[in-house]
N, C-alpha and C positions, 0 to 999 in steps of 0.2 A: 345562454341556455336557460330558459323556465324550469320553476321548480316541481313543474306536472314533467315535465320532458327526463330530469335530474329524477324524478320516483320511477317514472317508467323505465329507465337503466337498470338503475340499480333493483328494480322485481325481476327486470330479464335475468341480469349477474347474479343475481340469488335463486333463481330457478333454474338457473344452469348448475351452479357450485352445489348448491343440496344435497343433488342424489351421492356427488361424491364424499360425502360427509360419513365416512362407517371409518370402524375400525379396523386396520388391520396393518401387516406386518413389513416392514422394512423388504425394498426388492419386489414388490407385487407388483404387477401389469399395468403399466399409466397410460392411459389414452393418449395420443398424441398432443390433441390442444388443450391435452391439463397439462401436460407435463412443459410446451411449450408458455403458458402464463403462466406456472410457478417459478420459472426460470426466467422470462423477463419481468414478474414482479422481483427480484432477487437481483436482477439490475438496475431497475427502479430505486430501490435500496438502497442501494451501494452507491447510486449518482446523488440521491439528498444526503449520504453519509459525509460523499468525498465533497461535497460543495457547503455543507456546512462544515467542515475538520477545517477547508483552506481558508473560509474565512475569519475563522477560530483561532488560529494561530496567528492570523494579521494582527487581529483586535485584542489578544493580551501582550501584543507591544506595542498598544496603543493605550488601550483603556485598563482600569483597574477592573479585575475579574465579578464576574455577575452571573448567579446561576441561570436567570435568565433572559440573558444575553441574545440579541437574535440567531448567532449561530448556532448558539448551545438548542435552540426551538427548532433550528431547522434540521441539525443532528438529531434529534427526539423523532421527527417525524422518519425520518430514516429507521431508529430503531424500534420505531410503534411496527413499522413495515416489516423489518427481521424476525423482531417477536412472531406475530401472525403468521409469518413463511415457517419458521421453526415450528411453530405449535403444529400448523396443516401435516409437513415432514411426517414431525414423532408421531401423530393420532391415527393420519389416514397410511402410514407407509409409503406416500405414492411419491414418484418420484428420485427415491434415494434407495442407494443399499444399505447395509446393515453401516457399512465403515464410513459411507456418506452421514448417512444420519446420526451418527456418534459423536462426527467432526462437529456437526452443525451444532448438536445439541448442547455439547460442552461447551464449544465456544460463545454460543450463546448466551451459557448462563455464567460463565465467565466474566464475559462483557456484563453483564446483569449486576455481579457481586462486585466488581470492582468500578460502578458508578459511583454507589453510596460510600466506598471506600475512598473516593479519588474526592467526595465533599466532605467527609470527615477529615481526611488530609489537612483539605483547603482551612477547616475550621480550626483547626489545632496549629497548623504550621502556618500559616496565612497563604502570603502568594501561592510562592509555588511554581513560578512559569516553567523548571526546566523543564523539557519535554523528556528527561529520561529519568522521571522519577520514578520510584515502586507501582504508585496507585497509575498512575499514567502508560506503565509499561505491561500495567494487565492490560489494559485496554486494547491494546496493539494486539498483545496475544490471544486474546476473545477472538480479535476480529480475525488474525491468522488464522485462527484452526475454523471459523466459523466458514469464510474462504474457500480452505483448505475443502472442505467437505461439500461446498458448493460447486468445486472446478470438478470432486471427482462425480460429482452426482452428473455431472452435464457431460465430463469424458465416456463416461459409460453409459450413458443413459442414449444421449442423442443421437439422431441419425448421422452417418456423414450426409458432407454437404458442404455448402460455402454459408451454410447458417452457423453450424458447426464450429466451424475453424475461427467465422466473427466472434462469435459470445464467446467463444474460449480462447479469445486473444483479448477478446474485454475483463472478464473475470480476471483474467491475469495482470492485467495494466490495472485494476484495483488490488490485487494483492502487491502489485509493486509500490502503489501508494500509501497503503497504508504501513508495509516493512519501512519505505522510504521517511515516514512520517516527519519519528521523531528527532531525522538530521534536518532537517527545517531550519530548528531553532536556531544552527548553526547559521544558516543562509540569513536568515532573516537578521541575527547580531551583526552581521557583518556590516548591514547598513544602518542599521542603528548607535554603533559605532559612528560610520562615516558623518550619519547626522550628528551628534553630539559634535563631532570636531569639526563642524560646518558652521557651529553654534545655532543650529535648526532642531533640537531633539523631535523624534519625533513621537515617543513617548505621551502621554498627559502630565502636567505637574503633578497630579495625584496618585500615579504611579511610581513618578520616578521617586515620588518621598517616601511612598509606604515600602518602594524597594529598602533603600538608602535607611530608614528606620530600623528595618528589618534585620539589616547587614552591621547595622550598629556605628554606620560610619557617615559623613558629611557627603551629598548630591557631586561629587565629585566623577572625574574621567575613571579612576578605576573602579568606583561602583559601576557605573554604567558596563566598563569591561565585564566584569562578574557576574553582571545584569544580563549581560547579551551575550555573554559567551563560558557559560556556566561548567564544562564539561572540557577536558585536555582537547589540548587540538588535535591531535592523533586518533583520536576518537571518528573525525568525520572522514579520513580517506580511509582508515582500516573500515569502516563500517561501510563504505561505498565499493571497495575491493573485495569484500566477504559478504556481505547482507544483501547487497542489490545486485551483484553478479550472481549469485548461487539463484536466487530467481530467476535470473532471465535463463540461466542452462536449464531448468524446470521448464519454461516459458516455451524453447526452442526445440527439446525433447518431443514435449507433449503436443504440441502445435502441428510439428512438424511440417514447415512447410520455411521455404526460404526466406531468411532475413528475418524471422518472426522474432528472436529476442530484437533487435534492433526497431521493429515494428513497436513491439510493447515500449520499450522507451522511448520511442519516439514521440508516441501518442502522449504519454505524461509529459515530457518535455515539452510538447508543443500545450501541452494544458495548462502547465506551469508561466508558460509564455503570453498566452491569453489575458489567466487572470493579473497577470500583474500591472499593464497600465488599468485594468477597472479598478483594483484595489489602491491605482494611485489617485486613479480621478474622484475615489470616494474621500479622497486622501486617510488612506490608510496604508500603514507602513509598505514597500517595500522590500523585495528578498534577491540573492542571487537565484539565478537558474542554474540545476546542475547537468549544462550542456552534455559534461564530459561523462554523462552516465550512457550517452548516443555512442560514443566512441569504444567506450567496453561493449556493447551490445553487438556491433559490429565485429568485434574482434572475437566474442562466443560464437556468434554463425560462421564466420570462418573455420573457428577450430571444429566445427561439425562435418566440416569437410574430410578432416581423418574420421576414419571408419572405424581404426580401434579403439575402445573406448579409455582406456589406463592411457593410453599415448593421449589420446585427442583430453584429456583432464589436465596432464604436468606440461604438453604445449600449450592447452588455451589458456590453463591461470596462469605461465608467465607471459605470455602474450600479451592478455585481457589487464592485467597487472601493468607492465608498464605501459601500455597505453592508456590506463587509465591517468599513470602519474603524471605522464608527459602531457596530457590534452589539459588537467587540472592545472599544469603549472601554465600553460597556454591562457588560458581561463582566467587563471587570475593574474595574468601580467595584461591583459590585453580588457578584461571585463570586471568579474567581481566572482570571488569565492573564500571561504572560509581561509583559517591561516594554514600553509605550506606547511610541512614539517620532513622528518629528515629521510634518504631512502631505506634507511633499515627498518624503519616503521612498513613505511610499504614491501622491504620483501619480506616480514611478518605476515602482513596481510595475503603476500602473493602465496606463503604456505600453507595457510589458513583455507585459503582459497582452494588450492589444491585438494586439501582433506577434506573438506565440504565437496566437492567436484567426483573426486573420487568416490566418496561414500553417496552421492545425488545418484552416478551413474548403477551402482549396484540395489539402490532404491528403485528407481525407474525400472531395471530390469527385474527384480525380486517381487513388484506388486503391479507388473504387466500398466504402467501407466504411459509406456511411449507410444505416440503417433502410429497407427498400423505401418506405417512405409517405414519408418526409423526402426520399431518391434520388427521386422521383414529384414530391413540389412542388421540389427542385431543378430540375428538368429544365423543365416545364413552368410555372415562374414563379408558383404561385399555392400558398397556405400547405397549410399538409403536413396529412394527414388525420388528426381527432382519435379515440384509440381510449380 
């Protein structure tokens, strides 16, 4: 494309976006094909987020950390695009209601304040790789609530439709990525791990020292342990029984439509799946897949089959619960997953679950965010209608 062709676009897309340029208030009347480009530019977004975060986690168990790093640029370009979505939001109103635009807003600036906090981190502490650190767990939480206020601006805002029901099964398989994030690190040690005792680290020398410095102890197997697996191992099946289960009953609520949590982790799993021979052919590290997050997703849509809601919560988290434990323990006899630990962790996690489930359900109905046909068999007592 010439650069006389590249001016004449962008005069048309500025003669078009102008006149919408006024001020005004949260909930006003959005024309159709604005409201449809602010909501796929906010997909936009969210695809240079989630394709530079995955290669971002490969490359600091590979290389010693760089602000900039080409993921950390392609992450930027992602939230030059947020920014700009956010500002349009708050200025022009179009597009969002008042509790849409709150989400967005805060989360925003959230993610904003805990950038230059998460290089201040880096510069005082050094490393730094866990992924569940303070300054690294705003970040998650920016982008949650900024999410959070993008899925309702598009439940309430959009027509139905089979447009509909696509972008708010996407939106949501990004909020499942990014809650998912920070058990990564987990996956990814695990074969970091295997490489050390392959005698292949796959590491750089100049990380594994500045780790090992760090720790105050010799380039040794259990630095590398501490290295790659920083966090109790209980940590990543409670966090996969409570944190990414309690999404997808949102996911399957809201959707409404069959097999949709299942659908949402599917599409992550299989993204998961994708990039990991390119990031081996780049040669760069390595991670397990967490298949067994398809098997809980499964095991929520089913539980949507009961109608009651306090029933369909205490059967689907123990359900969803041990089917998560049994496919994980499949998973990792048979392929690769973080370390097993014992069942009373998970039926922690299965109760956990439950209260989360339970209180999801009176959330969805208290701020009218389920599916019209799911809202429909709420209201009226009888199972929700299948499309």
């Amino acid at each position: 494309m010439t650069a006389v062709n590249l001016r004449k676009r962008a005069t048309s897309a500025a003669a078009w976006a102008l006149p919408y340029w006024t001020r005004g208030q949260a909930g006003r009347e959005t024309p159709p094909e604005l409201f449809r480009v602010l909501y796929f530019g906010w997909l936009a977004a969210f695809t240079l987020k989630v394709l530079g975060a995955s290669w971002d986690v490969s490359w600091h168990f590979k290389w010693l950390r760089d602000d900039l790093a080409p993921p950390h640029l392609l992450n930027s370009v992602g939230t030059v695009v947020v920014v700009a979505l956010t500002i349009i939001h708050v200025y022009t109103g179009y597009g969002v209601d008042r509790t849409a635009q709150r989400l967005i807003q805060w989360g925003t600036g959230t993610f904003l304040i805990a950038v230059p906090l998460d290089l201040i981190n880096h510069r005082v502490n050094g490393l730094d790789i866990t992924s569940w650190s303070p300054s690294h767990m705003l970040l998650y939480i920016g982008t949650f609530f900024m999410i959070c206020g993008v899925i309702r601006g598009w439940f309430t805002g959009a027509p139905p439709g089979r447009t509909r029901t696509l972008v708010l099964g996407g939106l949501f398989v990004f909020m499942f990525e990014n809650v998912w994030f920070p058990a990564q690190h987990q996956e990814y040690g695990v074969f970091g791990i295997r490489a050390w005792d392959a005698g292949k680290p796959e590491a750089e020398p100049i990380l594994l020292q500045f780790a090992a410095d760090q720790m105050g102890r010799p380039i040794d197997r259990e630095m590398v342990v501490n290295f790659s697996l920083p966090v109790p191992d209980q940590v990543y099946p409670l966090y996969g029984v409570m944190a990414a289960m309690i999404v997808l009953v949102f996911a399957r609520a809201m959707i409404g439509k069959r097999f949709a949590a299942t659908a949402v982790a599917g599409v992550y799993v299989a993204y998961r799946t994708l990039i990991w021979p390119l990031l081996a052919v780049a040669d760069f590290p390595r991670s397990a897949v967490p298949i067994f997050l398809i098997a809980g997703a499964l095991a929520i849509d089913l539980a949507f089959l009961v109608r009651h809601p306090v029933v369909r919560a205490l059967a689907g988290s123990v359900v969803a619960t041990l089917v998560v434990d049994q496919v994980l323990r499949l998973q990792n006899a048979w392929v690769a997953s973080p370390p097993l630990i014992s069942p009373v962790t998970m039926a922690i996690g299965g109760a956990g679950l439950a209260a989360l489930w339970l209180a999801g359900e009176w959330f969805l109905t208290r701020y009218r965010l389920r599916a019209p046909e799911e809202e429909a068999a709420a209201v009226a007592g009888i199972p929700g209608r299948r499309s």
